[in-house]
C-alpha positions, 0 to 999 in steps of 0.5 A: 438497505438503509439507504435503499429503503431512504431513497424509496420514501423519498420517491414515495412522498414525491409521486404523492405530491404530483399525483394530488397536484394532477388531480386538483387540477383534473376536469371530469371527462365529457362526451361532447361539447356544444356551442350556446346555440347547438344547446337551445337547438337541442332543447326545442328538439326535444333531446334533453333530458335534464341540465345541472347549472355548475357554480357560476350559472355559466356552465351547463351541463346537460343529458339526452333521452338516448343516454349521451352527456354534453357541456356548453358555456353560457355567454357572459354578455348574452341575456336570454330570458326565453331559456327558462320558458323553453326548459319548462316547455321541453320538460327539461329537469333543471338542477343547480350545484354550488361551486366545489371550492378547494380544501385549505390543504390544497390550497395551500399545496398548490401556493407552496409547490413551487417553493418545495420543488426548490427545497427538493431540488436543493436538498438533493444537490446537498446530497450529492455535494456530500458524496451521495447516498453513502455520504462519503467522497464528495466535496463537502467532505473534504474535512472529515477524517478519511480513517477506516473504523473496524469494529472490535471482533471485526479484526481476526489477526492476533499474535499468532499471525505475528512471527519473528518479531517476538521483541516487539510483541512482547513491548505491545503485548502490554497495551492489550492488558490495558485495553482490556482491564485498564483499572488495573494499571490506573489503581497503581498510578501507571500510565499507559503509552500515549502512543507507540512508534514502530519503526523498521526496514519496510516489509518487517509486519508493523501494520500486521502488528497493529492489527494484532493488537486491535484483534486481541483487545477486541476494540475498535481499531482506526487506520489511516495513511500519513498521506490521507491528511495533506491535500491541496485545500488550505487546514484540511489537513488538521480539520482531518485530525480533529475529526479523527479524534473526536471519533476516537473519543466516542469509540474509547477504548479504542487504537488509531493506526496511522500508517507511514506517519513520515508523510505527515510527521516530517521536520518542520522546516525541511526542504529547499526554499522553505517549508510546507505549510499545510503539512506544518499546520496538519502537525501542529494539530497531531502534536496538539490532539496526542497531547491534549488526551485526557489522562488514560482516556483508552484512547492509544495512537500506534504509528509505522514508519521506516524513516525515523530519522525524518520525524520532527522531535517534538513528535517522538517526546514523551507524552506523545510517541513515549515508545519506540518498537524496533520491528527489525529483518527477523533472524534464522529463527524468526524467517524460519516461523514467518515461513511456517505460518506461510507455508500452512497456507499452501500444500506442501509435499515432505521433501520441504524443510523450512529451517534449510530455506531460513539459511539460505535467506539471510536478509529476507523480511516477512513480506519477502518470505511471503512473496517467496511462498507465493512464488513457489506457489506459482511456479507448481501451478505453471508445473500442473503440480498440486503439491509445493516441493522444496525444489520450487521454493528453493528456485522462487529463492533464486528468482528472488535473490538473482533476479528472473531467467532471460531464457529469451536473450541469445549470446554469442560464443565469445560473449559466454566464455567471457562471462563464464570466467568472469563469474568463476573469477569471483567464485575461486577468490571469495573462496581463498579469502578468509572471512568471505561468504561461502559461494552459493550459486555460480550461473551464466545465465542472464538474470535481471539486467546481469549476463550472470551472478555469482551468489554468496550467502552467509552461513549464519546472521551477521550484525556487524563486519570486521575489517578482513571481511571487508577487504575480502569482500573488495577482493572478491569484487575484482575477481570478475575483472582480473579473471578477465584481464589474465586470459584476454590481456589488458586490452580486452577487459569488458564492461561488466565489471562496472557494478563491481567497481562500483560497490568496491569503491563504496566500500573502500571510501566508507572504510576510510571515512565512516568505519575508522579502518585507515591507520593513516587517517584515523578514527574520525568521521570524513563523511558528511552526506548525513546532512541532507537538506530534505531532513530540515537542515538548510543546504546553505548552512552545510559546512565542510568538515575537512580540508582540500589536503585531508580529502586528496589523503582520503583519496590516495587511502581508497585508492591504495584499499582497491590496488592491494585488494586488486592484486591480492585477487590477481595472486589468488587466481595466478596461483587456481588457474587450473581450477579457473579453467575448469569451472570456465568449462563447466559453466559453458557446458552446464551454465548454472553450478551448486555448491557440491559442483564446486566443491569437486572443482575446488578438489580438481575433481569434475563436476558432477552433472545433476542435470543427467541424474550423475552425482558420482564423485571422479577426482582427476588428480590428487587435490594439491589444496584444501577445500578451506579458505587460505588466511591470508594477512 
């Protein structure tokens, strides 16, 4: 509205200026023009009425008997001594009217119009040069701060929006004491943080953190992208850093959110060939501002970033990020919150039980379980469904996790069986492993770039590994490729056990080099990709750390991780042939089998078919194995 109502004063006061430039220079309408001569022609006719002499005596202007006006000029050089005798002869009324002068005003208007015409037109391309009516986006802005100002009250998120974080709500929880009654940390000598770090795997809610705080302090709240400040121009960068501040500071009490701080925070002096110098400049000036604050100024800056190690260290010094929030992937108890707060915004039938969906999500962050809702959400939509039932949300999992059904891509028969014992390969061997994830889902159906995908979920969080978890990890992985090699011979193995070759050998190779699990190599670190040249480390100071005879040693250890684990998956599945074979054909005729199908077919029972509503339970023969994992040494 304020710009509207600016915008029509100024076309007010512009039509003013014409319409009084128009009239000054405006003539009064005339009827009819005469010549000298068609005037004295008229007067011994008798016709005229009366004239007026304007001003100068060159103007007449006249009227006739019948009512009609006329103008003429008078010759400059014409003398005519005879007009006054024939006005008195004609009984001509004659008048005389003194030359009508301009006011000062407008006089002065008429010299100045050409000069305010240049003024308006410079004012306007002033205007436009900084970003228009709503001053933003235009050139002349480049140094101003990009940061978004919300009002205190503006922002509706608190602490009840926040789940499985609890830790990191407790550390920040704090700093909404201290924005709301500071007197009573200064009255006992306490400093409050400067600023705050949170650091954690991306989706794990460390803006939806910060808006928490802001929402319950009631404060103004700043949030700006590390990426807003760097641009081409040379000190924009830390001319956007003042201004930010300076903002901050008339706003007091308030938080300033800088989001992905690594874009603008890194080491100085990293990269190839140099370093940056316009990034270089916008930090020196974040470093000085975060350290220039006056004591307790209300003033606290909250940064995220999932690279901390990226972070040049004068920023993380005390004074300046004094704390780091951890806001790591939330256990099975905080997926099962972050859940709950998800699912109240949805319809929801009673057959969903939030806690069974936690389990089944190990490794999920908030902005996966949100996205899993959502996807539940859409798929009862697709259904005609009102209501989001457990089964929807449990297949928006399995999208999540295995990717989405290429219902579309036709295999053959050959193609199939294949797949069919390469994934029933990698079941059967995680299942006589000890230590091994238990199997969640077997399925030949193509899901995202596999032909097919054998899940294995963790009955509960695991923080770290043991040495026997790894080994029947790698196990496990070579189950697909010698299921392949016993029922098609060496010479028919396929391509698909690429990805399994792939993360076994990454695991071996870190077993040996990072994780001390080699006895012939010892508990030393062989592993120096940590050096990256990008974190401020020159590429050509990167020394080796070991030599050519230790690297052929380290070499022959993976390879002897990868054969005992191949042989060991050979041997398991020697000795489950029948059941190999059986949950084969189970995957050709049912394509997709749960953890009930396969434990009958671990019991040697046959699978039940849940497709056509058969959950009976038909043993063919007495079990000859248990159910449980073998220990194997």
């Amino acid at each position: 509205m304020k710009n509207i109502g600016r915008n029509l004063f100024f076309w007010l006061i512009a039509g003013t200026l014409l319409f009084m430039m128009l009239d000054n220079y405006s003539t009064a309408r005339v009827d009819e023009e005469l010549t000298y001569s068609e005037f004295k022609q008229e007067i011994q006719s008798m016709k005229v009425k009366s004239i007026v002499y304007k001003g100068d005596q060159m103007t007449v202007e006249g009227e006739r008997f019948n009512g009609t006006k006329f103008t003429t000029k008078k010759p400059v050089y014409v003398t005519d001594n005879d007009l006054d005798e024939s006005l008195r002869a004609a009984d001509v009324a004659v008048e005389y009217e003194a030359l009508n002068k301009p006011s000062i005003w407008s006089q002065l208007l008429v010299g100045a119009f050409p000069l305010l015409l240049l003024l308006g037109i410079f004012f306007l391309f002033m205007r436009q040069m900084q970003g228009g009516v709503g001053g933003k986006g235009g050139p002349m802005t480049f140094g101003r701060s990009k940061a978004k100002l919300l009002d205190g009250g503006h922002v509706k998120t608190n602490f009840n929006d926040v789940a499985g974080c609890e830790e990191a709500k407790d550390d920040v929880k704090e700093l909404v004491d201290f924005l709301r009654d500071p007197a009573k940390f200064i009255k006992v000598g306490g400093k409050i943080p400067r600023g705050i770090l949170m650091v954690g795997p991306p989706g794990t809610g460390k803006t939806l953190l910060a808006r928490a705080v802001a929402g319950e302090a009631k404060v103004p709240f700043f949030t700006i992208s590390g990426s807003d400040f760097v641009e081409m121009f040379v000190g924009v960068g830390a001319s956007r850093v003042r201004d930010m501040f300076e903002q901050a500071k008339k706003h007091s009490p308030c938080i300033v959110f800088i989001d992905e701080i690594d874009a603008v925070g890194r080491h100085r002096g990293a990269g190839l060939g140099g370093g940056h110098d316009e990034r270089e400049q916008t930090l020196n000036q974040l470093l000085v501002e975060m350290d220039g604050f006056e004591e307790n100024l209300g003033v606290i800056v909250v940064a995220a970033t999932n690279r901390p190690d990226v972070l040049d260290p004068a920023l993380l010094r005390p004074g300046r990020f004094d704390r780091q929030v951890m806001v790591g992937l939330p256990d099975i108890k905080g997926r099962e919150q972050i859940l709950n707060v998800h699912l109240k915004k949805v319809p929801v039938d009673n057959s969903v039980d939030s806690s069974v969906i936690a389990r089944g999500t190990p490794g999920f962050s908030g902005a996966d379980l949100a996205n899993l809702v959502n996807e539940a959400a859409l798929f009862a939509a697709r259904k005609n469904q009102k209501k989001v039932s457990h089964e929807m949300l449990d297949f928006a999992k399995d999208k999540i996790m295995m990717g989405a059904e290429r219902k579309s891509m036709i295999l053959n028969d050959e193609t199939k069986r294949i797949t069919a014992y390469h994934e029933a390969g990698h079941a059967i061997v995680g299942l006589n492993l000890p230590e091994h994830h238990p199997v969640y889902k077997v399925t030949i159906i193509p899901r995202g770039g596999a032909l097919g995908v054998t899940m294995f979920l963790p009955e509960e969080d695991s923080y770290m590994s043991s040495k026997t978890a790894i080994m029947s990890q790698i196990t496990s992985l070579f189950g697909g490729r010698v299921a392949e090699e016993i029922i098609n011979g060496k010479e028919g193995i396929t391509t698909g056990a690429s990805n399994d070759i792939e993360r076994a050998s990454e695991l071996a190779r870190n077993m040996v080099t990072k994780w001390g699990f080699s006895e012939k190599m010892g508990t030393l670190k062989y592993d120096d990709e940590d050096q990256s040249p990008f974190l401020g480390r020159s590429a050509g100071n990167k020394k080796r750390i070991f030599s050519e005879q230790t690297a052929r040693q380290i070499d022959e250890e993976v390879r002897s991780i990868i054969q005992n684990c191949y042989e060991k998956a050979g041997t398991i599945l020697a000795k489950n042939m029948d059941k190999l074979h059986n949950m084969a054909d189970a995957l050709l005729r049912l394509e997709t089998i749960d953890q009930d199908q396969i434990s009958d077919i671990m019991a040697g029972a046959i699978p039940r078919d849940k497709t056509s509503g058969d959950d009976s339970f038909k043993p063919k023969s007495t079990p000859k194995q248990s159910t449980k994992p073998v220990q194997e040494s």
